[in-house]
N, C-alpha and C positions, 0 to 999 in steps of 0.2 A: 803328287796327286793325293796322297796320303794325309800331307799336313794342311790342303785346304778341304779336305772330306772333316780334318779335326776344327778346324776353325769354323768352319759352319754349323757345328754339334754345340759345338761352345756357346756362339754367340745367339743359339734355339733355346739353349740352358738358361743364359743369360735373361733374356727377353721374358720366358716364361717365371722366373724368378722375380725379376721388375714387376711384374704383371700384377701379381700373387701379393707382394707388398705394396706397393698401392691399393691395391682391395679389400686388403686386410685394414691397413690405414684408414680409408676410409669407411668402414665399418666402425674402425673402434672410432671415431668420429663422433659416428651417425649416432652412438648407442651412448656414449657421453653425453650429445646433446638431449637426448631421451631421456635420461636418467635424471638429469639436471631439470629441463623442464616438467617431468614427473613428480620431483619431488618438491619443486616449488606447489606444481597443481594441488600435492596434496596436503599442502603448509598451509595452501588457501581455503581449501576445504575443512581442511582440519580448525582453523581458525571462522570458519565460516558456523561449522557446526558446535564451539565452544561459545560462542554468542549467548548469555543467557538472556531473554527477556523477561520483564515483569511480568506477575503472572496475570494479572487482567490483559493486558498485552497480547500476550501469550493467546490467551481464551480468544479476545478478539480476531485475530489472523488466523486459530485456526479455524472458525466457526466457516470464512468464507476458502481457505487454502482446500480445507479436506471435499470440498465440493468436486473440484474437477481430479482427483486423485480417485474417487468413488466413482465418473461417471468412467471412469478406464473399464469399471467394473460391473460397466451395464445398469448400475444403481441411481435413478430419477430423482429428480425434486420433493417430487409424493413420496418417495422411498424412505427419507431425512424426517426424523423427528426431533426436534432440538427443543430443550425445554430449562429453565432453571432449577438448576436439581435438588432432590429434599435430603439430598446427600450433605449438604453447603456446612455441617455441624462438624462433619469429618474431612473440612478444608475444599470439597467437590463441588465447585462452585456451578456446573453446566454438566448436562447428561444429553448424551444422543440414542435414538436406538433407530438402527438401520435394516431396512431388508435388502438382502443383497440374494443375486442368484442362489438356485441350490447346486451349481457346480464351481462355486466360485471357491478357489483355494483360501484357505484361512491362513496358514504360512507366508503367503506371497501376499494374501491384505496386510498381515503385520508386518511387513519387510516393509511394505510402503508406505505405511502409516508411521515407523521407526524412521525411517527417511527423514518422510514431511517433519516429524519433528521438531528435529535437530536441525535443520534446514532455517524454522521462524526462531528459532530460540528456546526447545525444551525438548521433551524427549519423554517415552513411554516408559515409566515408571513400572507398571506391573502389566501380567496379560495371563489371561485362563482361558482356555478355551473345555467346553461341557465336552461329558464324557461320549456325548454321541454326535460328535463333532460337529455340530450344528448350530454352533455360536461361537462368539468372542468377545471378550470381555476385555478391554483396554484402560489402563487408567493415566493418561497424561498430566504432565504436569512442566514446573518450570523451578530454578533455583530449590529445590527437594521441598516445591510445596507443588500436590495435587490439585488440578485446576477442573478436570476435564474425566468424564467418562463416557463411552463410547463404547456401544452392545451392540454389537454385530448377528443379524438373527439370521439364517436360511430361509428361502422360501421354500417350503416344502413341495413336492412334484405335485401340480394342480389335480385334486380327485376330483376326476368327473363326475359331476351331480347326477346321483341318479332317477332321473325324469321317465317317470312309468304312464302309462296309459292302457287299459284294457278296454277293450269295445266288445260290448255286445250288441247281438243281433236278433231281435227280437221276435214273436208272433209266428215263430220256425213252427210248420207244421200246417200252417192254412193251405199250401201249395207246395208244387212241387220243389224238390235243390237245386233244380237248374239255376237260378239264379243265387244261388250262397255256392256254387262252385267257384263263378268268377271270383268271388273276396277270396274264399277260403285255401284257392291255390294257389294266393297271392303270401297269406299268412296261414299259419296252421296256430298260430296265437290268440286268433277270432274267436269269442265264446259265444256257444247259440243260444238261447234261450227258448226250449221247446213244449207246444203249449200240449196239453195231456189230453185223448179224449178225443183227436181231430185227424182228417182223413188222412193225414199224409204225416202224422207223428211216427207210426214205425220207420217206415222210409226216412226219414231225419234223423233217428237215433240210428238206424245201422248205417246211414254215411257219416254221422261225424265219430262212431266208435271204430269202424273200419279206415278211416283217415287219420284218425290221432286229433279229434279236434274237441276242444271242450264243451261242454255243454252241462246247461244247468235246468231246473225245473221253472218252466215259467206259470204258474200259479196261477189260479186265477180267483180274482176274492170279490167282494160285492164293490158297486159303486153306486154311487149317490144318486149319479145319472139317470135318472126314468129309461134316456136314450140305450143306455147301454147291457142289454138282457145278461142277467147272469150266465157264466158257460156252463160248459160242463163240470160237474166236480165245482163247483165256485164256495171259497169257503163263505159263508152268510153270518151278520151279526147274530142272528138267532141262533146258531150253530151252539152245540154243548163242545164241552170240549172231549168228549168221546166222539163225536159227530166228526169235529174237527181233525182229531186224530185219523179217523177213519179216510176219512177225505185224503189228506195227507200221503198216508197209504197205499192205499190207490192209485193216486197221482203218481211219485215215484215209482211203482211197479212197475206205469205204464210211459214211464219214458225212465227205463232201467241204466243207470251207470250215472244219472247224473250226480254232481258235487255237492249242488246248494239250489238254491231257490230263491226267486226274485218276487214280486209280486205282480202281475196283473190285473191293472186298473187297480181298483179296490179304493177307492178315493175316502169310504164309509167306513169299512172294516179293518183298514190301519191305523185308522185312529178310533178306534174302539181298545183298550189296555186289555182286556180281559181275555179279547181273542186274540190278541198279538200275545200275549204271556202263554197261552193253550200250542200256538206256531210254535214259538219259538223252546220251551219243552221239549220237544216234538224235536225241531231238528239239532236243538242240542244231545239228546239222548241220541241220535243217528250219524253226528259227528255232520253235520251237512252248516255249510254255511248260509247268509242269506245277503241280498242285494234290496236295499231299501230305494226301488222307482221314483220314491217323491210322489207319487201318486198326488198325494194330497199333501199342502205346507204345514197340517197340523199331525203329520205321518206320529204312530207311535213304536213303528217299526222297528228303526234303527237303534231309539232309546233301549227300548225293551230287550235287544239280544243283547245289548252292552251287558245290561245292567243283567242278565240272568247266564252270560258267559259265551255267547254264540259268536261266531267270524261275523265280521260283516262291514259293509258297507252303505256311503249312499250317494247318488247319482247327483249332478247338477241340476237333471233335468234332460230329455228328450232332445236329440239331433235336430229331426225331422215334427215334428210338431204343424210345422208351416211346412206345405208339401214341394216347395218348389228349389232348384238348383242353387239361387243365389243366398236365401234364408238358409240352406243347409251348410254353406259351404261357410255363413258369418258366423253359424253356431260351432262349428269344427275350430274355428280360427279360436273364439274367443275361448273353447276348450282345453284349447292346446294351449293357449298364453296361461291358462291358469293353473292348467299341468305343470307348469315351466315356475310358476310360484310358487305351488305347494309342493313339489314334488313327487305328486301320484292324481290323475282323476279316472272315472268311467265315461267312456263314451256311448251312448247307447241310444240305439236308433231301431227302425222298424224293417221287415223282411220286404222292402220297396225295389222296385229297380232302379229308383232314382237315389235313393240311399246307400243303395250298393254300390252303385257307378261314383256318387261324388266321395266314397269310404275308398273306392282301390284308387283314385285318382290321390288321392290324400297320404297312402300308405308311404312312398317315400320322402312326402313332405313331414312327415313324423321325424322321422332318419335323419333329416337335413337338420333339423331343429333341438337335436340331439334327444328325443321321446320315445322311450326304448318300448316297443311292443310286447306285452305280458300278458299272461292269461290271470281272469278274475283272482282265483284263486292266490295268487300272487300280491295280490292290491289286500284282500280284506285282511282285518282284522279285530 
C-alpha cells in the first residue's frame, strides 16, 4: 500500500517537473526571438536615422514633414510662418516662426521635432528655450551644415478686451423716479444727469445718493435755438466769467454730490472759447469732470478741458433724438458696435419711458457682446 502511495508522489513530482521545463523552454524561446527581432528593429532604425540628406534636401522635406508633427499640437496653417531667412549669411537658409498653444509642452515639441529629424535625414543641431518658458528656438540642420530655424512662440492666455460703456440718463429732474427705478434696479452703473433748479431735482438727488447711483450736473447753457428758452441757472454767452462762476455754483449746490457736469443743450455757448475756458476753470479748480453733449459739431467743450487739464469726455451723439422704438434701438446697436472698436463710448439718452424701456431691454445684450457696464467716471479722461 505504501509503495503505490510512493509511486504516485513520484510520478506528481515527475509531471510537475516536465511542466516547469517546458515553460521555462518556451520562454527562453519567446525572449530569443524578441531580442533577436528587437535588435534588428533597432539596426533599422538606427540605420534609418544615420541617413544624411543634402541639405536643400533636407530644407525641402522638412518645410512639408513638420506640418502634420505641429497639427498633433493643435498648431494651424495660419499658425506657420515660413519665410527665407536673413540668417542665409550664417548658413540658415529658412526660418519658421510658429504659434503654438500656451499649454503646449516645450520638451515633448523638441522630442518631436528631434525625431522628425533624424527620420528625413538631419537632426537639431542646437535648441534654447527663453527664460520665461514661452518660446523655443531650434536650429536644424543636415551633414553639420545648418539649414533651418524654427521659433516656437506661446500664445499667450487671450486678455479680454476691455469694452466699456457708460449710459447716462438725462433731463432727471423734470418728473418724478418712478421711471429711472425700472433701469436703475437693473444697473446701479446708470449715471443720471440731473438738471438743477427744477420741481423734482431734490427727489433725484436723494434717490440716487441713497441708492449708490451716480450722478452728475446737467447744466444748462444757452442755444441757438429761438425754440429753446434758456432754463434756469442757464450759463448765457454774455455771461462774465464771475457771472459764470456764480452760476456754477449754485447749480452744484443745488444738486449736491454730484461728480461732473455735462452740458445742456447749449448749441451757442460751447462753441463760444471764452466761456467754455471760464467752465472749465471752474470745474477744474473743484476737481469735477465734464461730458462734452455734442450739443453742437463746432462743440468747443471737449477741446478746451483737454487742453486746460479737466477729465472729460464726448458723446457720439443722442440715443433717442428720433422718438420712436425702432430709431432707438438702430442707435443702441450701432453704439455698441463702435464701443466694441474703440474700446469705450457714452450712451446717453433722455428721461423717456420709451428710452428707459428699450435701455433695460438692452442691458443683457451689453453682457452678451462682451460691454462691461461702468460708471462715467470711469470712461473720462
Amino acid at each position: 500500500m505504501n509503495r503505490k502511495k510512493n509511486d504516485s508522489i513520484t510520478f506528481l513530482v515527475l509531471s510537475v517537473v516536465l511542466a516547469f521545463a517546458a515553460f521555462s523552454t518556451a520562454g527562453i524561446a519567446v525572449y530569443l526571438w524578441y531580442v533577436s527581432n528587437h535588435q534588428k528593429a533597432l539596426q533599422n532604425i538606427t540605420q534609418l536615422y544615420t541617413v544624411q540628406s543634402d541639405p536643400k534636401g533636407f530644407s525641402e522635406e522638412l518645410s512639408t514633414a513638420i506640418r502634420p508633427i505641429l497639427s498633433e499640437f493643435g498648431v494651424s496653417k495660419k499658425d506657420i510662418k515660413y519665410a527665407a531667412s536673413k540668417l542665409a549669411v550664417n548658413g540658415i537658409n529658412y526660418s519658421y516662426s510658429v504659434n503654438i498653444p500656451s499649454k503646449t509642452s516645450l520638451t515633448l515639441l523638441n522630442y518631436k521635432v528631434n525625431i522628425l529629424a533624424r527620420k528625413i535625414g538631419g537632426k537639431v543641431m542646437s535648441g534654447s528655450e527663453s527664460s520665461d518658458s514661452q518660446s523655443l528656438t531650434l536650429i536644424l540642420g543636415t551633414r553639420a551644415t545648418p539649414t533651418d530655424m524654427i521659433v516656437f512662440k506661446k500664445n499667450l492666455s487671450p486678455v479680454t478686451k476691455q469694452i466699456k460703456a457708460a449710459i447716462i440718463i438725462e433731463d432727471v429732474g423734470l418728473q418724478p423716479v418712478e421711471n429711472l427705478i425700472r433701469i436703475c434696479n437693473s444697473s446701479q452703473k446708470i449715471t443720471l444727469s440731473i438738471l438743477p433748479f427744477q420741481r423734482y431735482t431734490e427727489q433725484a438727488v436723494k434717490f440716487a445718493s441713497e441708492n449708490n447711483i451716480p450722478y452728475i450736473l446737467d447744466m444748462p447753457f444757452e442755444s441757438k435755438s429761438l425754440k429753446e428758452r434758456p432754463q434756469a441757472g442757464s450759463i448765457l454767452t454774455i455771461d462774465s466769467e464771475t457771472e459764470i462762476v456764480e452760476k456754477l455754483t449754485r447749480a452744484f449746490k443745488n444738486v449736491k454730490g454730484a461728480q461732473g457736469a455735462n452740458n445742456h443743450l447749449g448749441s451757442k455757448a460751447v462753441e463760444d472759447i471764452p466761456v467754455m475756458e471760464s467752465v472749465m476753470n471752474f470745474l477744474k479748480s473743484n476737481n469735477y469732470f465734464f461730458v462734452d453733449t455734442k450739443a453742437s459739431p463746432e462743440s468747443a467743450g471737449f477741446k478746451v478741458s483737454q487742453r486746460i487739464g479737466v477729465k472729460s469726455v464726448m458723446t457720439p451723439g443722442y440715443i433717442d433724438n428720433e422718438g420712436n422704438r425702432t430709431a432707438i434701438e438702430n442707435r443702441i446697436e450701432m453704439f455698441s458696435n463702435q464701443a466694441i472698436e474703440k474700446g469705450s463710448i457714452i450712451i446717453i439718452g433722455h428721461d423717456r419711458p420709451i428710452t428707459i424701456s428699450v435701455l433695460k431691454k438692452y442691458l443683457p445684450i451689453f453682457e452678451q457682446k462682451g460691454i462691461r457696464l461702468v460708471r462715467v467716471a470711469d470712461i473720462v479722461k
